[in-house]
N, C-alpha and C positions, 0 to 999 in steps of 0.2 A: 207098707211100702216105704225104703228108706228114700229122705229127705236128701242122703248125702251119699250116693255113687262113689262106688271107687275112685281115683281119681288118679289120672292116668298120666299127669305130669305135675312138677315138682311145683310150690304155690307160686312161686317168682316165673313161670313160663306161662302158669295160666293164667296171672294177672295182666301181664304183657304182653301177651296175645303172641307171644314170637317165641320161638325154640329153633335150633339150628339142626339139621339135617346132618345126613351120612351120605353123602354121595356115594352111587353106586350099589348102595343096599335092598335096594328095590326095583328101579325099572330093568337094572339086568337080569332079571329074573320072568319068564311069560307071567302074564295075569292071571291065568290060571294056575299055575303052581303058587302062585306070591297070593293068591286069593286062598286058596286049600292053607297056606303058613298062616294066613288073618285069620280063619275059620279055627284051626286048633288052636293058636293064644287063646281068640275069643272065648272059646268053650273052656278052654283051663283056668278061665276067672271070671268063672260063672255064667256064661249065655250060653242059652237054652238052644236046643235043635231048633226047636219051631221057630224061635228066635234069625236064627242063622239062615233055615231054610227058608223065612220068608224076604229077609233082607239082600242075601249074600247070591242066591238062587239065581241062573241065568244074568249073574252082572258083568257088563263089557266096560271099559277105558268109554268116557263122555268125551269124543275129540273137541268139540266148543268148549268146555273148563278147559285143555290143555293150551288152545286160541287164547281162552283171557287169561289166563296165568301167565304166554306169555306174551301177551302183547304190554306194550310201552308207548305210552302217549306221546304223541308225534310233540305236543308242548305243555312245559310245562304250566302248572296253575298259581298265578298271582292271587294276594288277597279279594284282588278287584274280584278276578273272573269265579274265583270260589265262593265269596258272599255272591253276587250278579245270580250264581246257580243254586243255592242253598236259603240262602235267606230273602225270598221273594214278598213281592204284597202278598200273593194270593198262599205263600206258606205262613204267612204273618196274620191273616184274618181266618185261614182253618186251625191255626192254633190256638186265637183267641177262642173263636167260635167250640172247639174241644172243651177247652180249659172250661168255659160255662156250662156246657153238656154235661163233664163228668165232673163236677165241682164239689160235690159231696163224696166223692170216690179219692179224688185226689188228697181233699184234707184229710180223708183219714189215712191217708197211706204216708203224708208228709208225717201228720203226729205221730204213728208209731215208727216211722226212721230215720227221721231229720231230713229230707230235703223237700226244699221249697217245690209246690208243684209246679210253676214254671220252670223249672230248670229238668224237670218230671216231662214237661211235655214238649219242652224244646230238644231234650235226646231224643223223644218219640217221633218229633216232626223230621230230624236228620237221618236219622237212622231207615224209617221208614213211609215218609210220610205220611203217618199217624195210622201205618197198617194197611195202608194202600199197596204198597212195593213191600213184597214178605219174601222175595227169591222166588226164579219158575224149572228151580233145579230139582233133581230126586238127591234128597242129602244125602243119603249111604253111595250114591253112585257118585256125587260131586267129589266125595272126600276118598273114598277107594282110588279113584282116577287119580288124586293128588298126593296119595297116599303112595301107591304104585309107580307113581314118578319121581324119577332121584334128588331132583331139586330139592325140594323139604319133606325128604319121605316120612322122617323123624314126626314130626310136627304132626303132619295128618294122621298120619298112622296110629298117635294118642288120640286125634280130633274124631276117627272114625270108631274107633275102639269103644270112646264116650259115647258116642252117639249112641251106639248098640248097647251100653249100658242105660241108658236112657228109654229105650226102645222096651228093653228089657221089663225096669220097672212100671213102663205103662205111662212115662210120662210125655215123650215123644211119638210122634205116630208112625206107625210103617211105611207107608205113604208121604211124609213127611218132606216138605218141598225149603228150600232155601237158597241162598245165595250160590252165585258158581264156587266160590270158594268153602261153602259151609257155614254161612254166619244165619241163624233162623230166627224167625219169629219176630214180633215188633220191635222188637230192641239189639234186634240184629245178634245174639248171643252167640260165638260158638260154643262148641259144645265142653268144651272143659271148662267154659267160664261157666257157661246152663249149668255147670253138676254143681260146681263150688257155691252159683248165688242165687240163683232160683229158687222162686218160694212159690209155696200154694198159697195164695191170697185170698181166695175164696172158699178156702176147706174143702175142697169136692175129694183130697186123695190123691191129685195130680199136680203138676206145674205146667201148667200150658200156653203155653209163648205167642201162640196164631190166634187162640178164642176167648182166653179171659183176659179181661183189662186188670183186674183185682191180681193176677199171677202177672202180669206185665208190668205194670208199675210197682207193684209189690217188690219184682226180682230187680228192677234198675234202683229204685231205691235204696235195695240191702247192699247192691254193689256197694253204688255212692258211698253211702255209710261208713260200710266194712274197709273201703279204699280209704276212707279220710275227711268226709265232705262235712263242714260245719255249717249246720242250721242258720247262724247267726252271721253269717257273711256272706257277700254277694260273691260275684264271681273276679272283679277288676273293674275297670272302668280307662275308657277315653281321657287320656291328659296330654298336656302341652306342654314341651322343654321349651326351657333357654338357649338362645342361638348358639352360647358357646359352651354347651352340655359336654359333656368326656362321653362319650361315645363307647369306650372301654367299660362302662357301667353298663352297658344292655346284655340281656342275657339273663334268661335263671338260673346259672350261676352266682350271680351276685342278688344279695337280698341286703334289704336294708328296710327299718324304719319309716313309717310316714313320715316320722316328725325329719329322720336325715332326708328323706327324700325333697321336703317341703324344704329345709335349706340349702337344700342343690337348687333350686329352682325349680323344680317341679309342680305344675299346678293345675288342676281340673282342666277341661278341657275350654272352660268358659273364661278362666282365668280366676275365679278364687281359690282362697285356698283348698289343700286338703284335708280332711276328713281329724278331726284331733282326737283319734283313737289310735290305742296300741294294739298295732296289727304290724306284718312288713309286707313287705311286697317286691316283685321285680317289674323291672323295664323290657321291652318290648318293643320291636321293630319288624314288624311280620311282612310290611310292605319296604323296608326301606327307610331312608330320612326321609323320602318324599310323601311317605304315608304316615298314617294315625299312628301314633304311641302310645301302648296301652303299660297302664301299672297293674300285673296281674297281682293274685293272692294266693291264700292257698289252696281254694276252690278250685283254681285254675291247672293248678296241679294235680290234682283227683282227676277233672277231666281229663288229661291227658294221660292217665290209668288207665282211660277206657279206650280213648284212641292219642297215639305218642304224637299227632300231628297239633302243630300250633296253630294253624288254616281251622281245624277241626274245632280247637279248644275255643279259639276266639268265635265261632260261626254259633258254637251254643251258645256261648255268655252272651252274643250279640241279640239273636234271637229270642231269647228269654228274656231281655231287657225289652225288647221289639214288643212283645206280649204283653206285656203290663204298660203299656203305651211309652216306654221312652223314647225316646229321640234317635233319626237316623246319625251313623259319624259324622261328626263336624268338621272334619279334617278334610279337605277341599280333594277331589278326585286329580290326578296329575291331567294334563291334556293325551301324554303318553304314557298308558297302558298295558303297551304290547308284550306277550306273552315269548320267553324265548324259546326256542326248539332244541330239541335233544342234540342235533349237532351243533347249533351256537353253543351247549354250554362244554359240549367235547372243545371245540373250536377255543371256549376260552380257555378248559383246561391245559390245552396244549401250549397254549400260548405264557400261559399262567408257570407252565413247569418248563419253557424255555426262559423264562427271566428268570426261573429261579426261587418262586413262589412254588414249593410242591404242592398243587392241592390233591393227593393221591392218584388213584387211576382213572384214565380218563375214558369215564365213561357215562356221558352225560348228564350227570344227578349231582344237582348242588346241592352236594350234603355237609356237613359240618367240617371235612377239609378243604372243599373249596371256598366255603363260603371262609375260613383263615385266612387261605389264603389271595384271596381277592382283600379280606381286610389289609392286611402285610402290605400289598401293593398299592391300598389305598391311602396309607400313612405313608406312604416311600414318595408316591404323586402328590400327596397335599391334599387330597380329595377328603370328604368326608367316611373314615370307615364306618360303612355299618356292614360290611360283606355283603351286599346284596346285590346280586346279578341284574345288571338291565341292559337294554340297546345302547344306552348310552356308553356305558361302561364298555363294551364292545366295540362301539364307534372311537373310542379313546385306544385300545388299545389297535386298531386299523384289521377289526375281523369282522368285520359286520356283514350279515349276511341278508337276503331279503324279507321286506317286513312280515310280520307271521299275519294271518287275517283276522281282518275285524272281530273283536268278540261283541256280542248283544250286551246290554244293559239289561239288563231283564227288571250331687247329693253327698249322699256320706258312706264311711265305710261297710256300714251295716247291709242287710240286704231289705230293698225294698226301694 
């Protein structure tokens, strides 16, 4: 049984979990005929009749995956509300409780790949809450359905392709359940990332994502590794700027030095210094200036190989720190919170590209044009730029729309 699938997109789409579509190339076509065109590629690179006939056989469009693909959250998620749902007590004491459990499993999966097993079980607790949440989708039907549809036919249509090669080798089950979109087993893999880094951990012959933990931490470990992640570093940490920081320093864009960082003023979150190793690092403002400041590294960068969100990267490193007993943010919660909704950020856009600020199209996602251009306009005001959308910012510029509703509350450079 090979170890390594064909593999069905180019290394740079499968590590980044994103490829671009063809619009048009699929859902104009019935399912059934676009299902018979997946049936012959499939079989022209190798998968078996039985293969096909048990996966492909009597499959229809899942109309709930075409609901979440396209649905759009009415608002979006602040630092606040994404740690509040991700990194709870009761996700903080089943992962200590884990981390004891499998603790001779762990070290040996850290030794032969280099990552520390907290950071091993703090992707396991996001991803899936430690196997609890594995997806209650049938995966060849999740991914056919999104495959079938034009949005990103491209994309799935590798994603499904894999899966069936998987299926094939015996390492995937036919039965095989996951996320609406395709992402399976404890660590959430889709399936072209499962060919490329999945390992057998336990020798059995397979790689099995749902029932061995030995293939589960085994395959997030090789990612890590294979993406970048050094043994010997943590992941960032919580620090404190000086009142009159250059603000044109935040970003991982710019990387710099401890020791430059330490003579900008930059300093632990407690106020000593930092860490007098040669490492660099960037600056970080994931909530804002009214939020924590994190100096990440380059651990931090690896994570976000696995998922491109900064919400995401910061929520592992927080929680793997959280596990080994560190400390909650120091950085004092704002009184105001509130989350803005897809039409406040249209709302700002618009307003945004009537002064003259383009921040691209307006369509509600503060993404790296608007958040520019909200920067631009916040040097123009005197304001503090860190482009970061808030009520306030909206109340300035006279768009403010009603408040969205309450959300719940629910060392040194080395790692350790």
């Amino acid at each position: 049984m090979s170890l390594c699938p064909r593999k069905w997109l180019a290394p740079w789409a499968i590590v980044g979990g994103l490829a671009l579509g063809s619009p048009g190339a699929a859902e104009d076509a019935p399912f059934a005929r676009w299902l018979d065109d997946l049936r012959r590629e499939a079989a022209e690179n190798g998968i078996s009749d039985a293969t096909l006939d048990a996966t492909l056989s009597d499959l229809s469009p899942i109309e709930r995956v075409l609901e979440l693909d396209r649905h759009q959250p009415e608002f979006t998620q602040t630092l606040w509300t994404y740690l509040d749902k991700r990194v709870t007590p009761r996700v903080i004491e089943t992962g200590r409780r884990m981390m004891r459990r499998h603790a001779t499993l762990l070290e040996q999966v850290a030794a032969r790949h280099g990552v520390q097993k907290r950071f091993l079980v703090a992707f396991w607790g996001l991803e899936s809450h430690y196997g609890a949440h594995t997806g209650g989708f049938p995966l060849v039907g999740a991914l056919a359905t999104l495959a079938h549809d034009r949005r990103r036919a491209d994309f799935f249509r590798a994603q499904v392709l894999s899966a069936l090669d998987g299926i094939e080798a015996g390492d995937i089950p036919l039965d095989a359940r996951s996320s609406w979109a395709g992402a399976m087993g404890h660590c959430q893999f889709i399936p072209t990332t499962f060919a490329a880094y999945a390992v057998d951990g336990d020798g059995d012959g397979r790689r099995d994502m749902w029932g061995s933990l030995p293939d589960v931490f085994g395959s997030a470990a090789n990612y890590l590794a294979r993406s970048g992640w050094d043994p010997t570093r943590t992941w960032g940490r919580e620090v404190r700027l000086p009142s009159n920081f250059d603000l044109d320093l935040i970003g991982l864009k710019v990387r710099k030095s401890l020791k430059e960082w330490q003579m900008l003023g930059v300093r632990k979150v407690d106020g000593r210094d930092l860490p007098k190793v040669a490492m660099d690092g960037s600056l970080i403002l994931p909530a804002g200036v009214r939020g924590p400041a994190f100096l990440v590294y380059d651990n931090f960068r690896t994570i976000m190989v696995w998922n491109r969100s900064q919400l995401y990267a910061v929520a592992v490193g927080h929680l793997a720190d959280r596990l080994i007993g560190k400390e909650p943010l120091r950085t004092p919660r704002p009184a105001d919170t509130r989350s803005l909704s897809r039409r406040d950020i249209e709302a700002l856009q618009a307003r945004l590209t009537s002064l003259g600020y383009d921040p691209g199209p307006t369509d509600g996602i503060a993404g790296p044009g608007t958040r520019d251009a909200i920067r631009r306009f916040q040097k123009h005001a005197r304001l503090p730029a860190d482009g970061y959308p808030t009520f306030g910012l909206l109340e300035r510029l006279g768009i403010a729309s009603r408040p969205a509703p309450a959300r719940p509350l629910a060392d040194d450079g080395r790692d350790g």
